[in-house]
C-alpha positions, 0 to 999 in steps of 0.5 A: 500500500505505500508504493500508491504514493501521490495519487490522491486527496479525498476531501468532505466539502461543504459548498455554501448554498449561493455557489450553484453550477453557473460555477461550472467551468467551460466544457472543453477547458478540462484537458487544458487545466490538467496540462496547466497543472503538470507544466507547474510542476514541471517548471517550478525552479524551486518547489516544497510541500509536504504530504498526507497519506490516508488508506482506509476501507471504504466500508468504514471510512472513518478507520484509517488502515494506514497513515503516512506523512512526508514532504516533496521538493521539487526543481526543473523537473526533479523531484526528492520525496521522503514518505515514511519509510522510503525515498523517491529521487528524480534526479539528472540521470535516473529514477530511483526509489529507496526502500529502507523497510525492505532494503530494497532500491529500484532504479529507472529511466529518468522520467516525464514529468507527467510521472513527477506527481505519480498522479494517473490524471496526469498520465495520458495512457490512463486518461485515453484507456479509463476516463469518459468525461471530465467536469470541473467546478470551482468552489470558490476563487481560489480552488476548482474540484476536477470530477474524473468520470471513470469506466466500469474497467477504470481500476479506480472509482469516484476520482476527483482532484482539488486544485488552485486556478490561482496558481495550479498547485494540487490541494489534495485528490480523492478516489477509491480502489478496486479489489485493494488490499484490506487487512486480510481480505480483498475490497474496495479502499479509499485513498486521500492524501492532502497536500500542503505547506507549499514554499518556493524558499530555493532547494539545495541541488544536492537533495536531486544527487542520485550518486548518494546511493548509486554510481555505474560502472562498466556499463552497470548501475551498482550501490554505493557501499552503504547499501551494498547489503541492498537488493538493486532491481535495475530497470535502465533502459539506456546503456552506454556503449563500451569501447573495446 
């Protein structure tokens, strides 16, 4: 469960009685808001919040299964997130994610920054195999609730994302799962997280060093000793050529 990492915010919203759907943005305005959100991310020179992580089974919402709370850096399309017991960097080279609970640290390509945010609206191939339709509505000046219509096929139901149009920072996404894990038996699990304490205060460029815990050599991605007991499951794609 806590490699769905920044996928969503379910909120409980109250919308006050004189907001109706004359407030509803313009049809067909809804892809242009979404690619506005990941350019923000994309091209933010120096960007912080920090994050909070809610699973709980949807039969009792109410009773969180698990908790998780961290933070998120981002800069010119890399991005450093510390969640529990784990680390993702997005760094100049690679992608790699630091599993400390299971001593484990996978290594890819580095990424689009449509996977900066691990969020599946922001993922075209998501978005062309799972979604109908989409809606926004703004709940006041400073935030718009994007309603993702999903298919019966959609591993997801009730998908909705929380953004400002002020400045197209995420304020939390809430969705459920389908056939999720849930204690020892397989349900449907609701999944929030809200994300906050925004700052654009510059981000030492060392938080985005992926040699902190690899280097390659000879063509191969390899740990630094430090995590040598570590399993490494290198996924790179993209090999240098060795001179004979």
């Amino acid at each position: 469960m806590k490699k769905i990492v920044l996928i969503g915010l379910l909120i409980c919203l109250t919308i006050p009685g004189y907001l109706n759907a004359q407030l509803q943005v313009e049809k067909g305005f809804e892809f242009q808001e979404i690619v506005k959100i990941a350019e923000m991310y994309k091209n933010a020179p120096n960007l912080s919040f920090t994050i909070d992580y809610n699973y709980a089974d949807s039969l009792h919402p109410d009773s969180t299964l698990e908790h998780l709370a961290g933070s998120c850096k981002m800069s010119d399309s890399r991005y450093y997130t510390n969640l529990d017991s784990a680390e993702y960097i997005q760094g100049y080279q690679y992608n790699v994610a630091v599993f400390y609970r299971d001593s484990a640290i996978i290594v890819n390509d580095r990424q689009e920054y449509a996977d900066l945010m691990k969020l599946p609206v922001l993922d075209s191939v998501f978005n062309g195999a799972y979604v109908d339709s989409m809606k926004i509505v703004a709940i006041d000046t400073a935030s718009n609730t994007l309603y993702l219509y999903l298919s019966p096929s959609s591993p997801y139901s009730k998908y909705y994302l929380i953004y400002s149009p002020l400045n197209y920072r995420i304020l939390g996404i809430g969705f459920y799962i389908k056939n999720a894990p849930i204690g020892e038996a397989i349900g449907t699990a609701k999944v929030s997280i809200s994300f906050s304490n925004y700052s654009t205060n510059p981000i030492p460029q060392d938080t985005f060093w992926e040699d902190k815990f690899i280097y390659r050599q000879s063509g191969e991605v390899r740990l630094k000793p430090t995590y040598a007991s570590y399993q490494l499951l290198d996924n790179t794609t993209i090999k240098p050529t060795l001179l004979k």
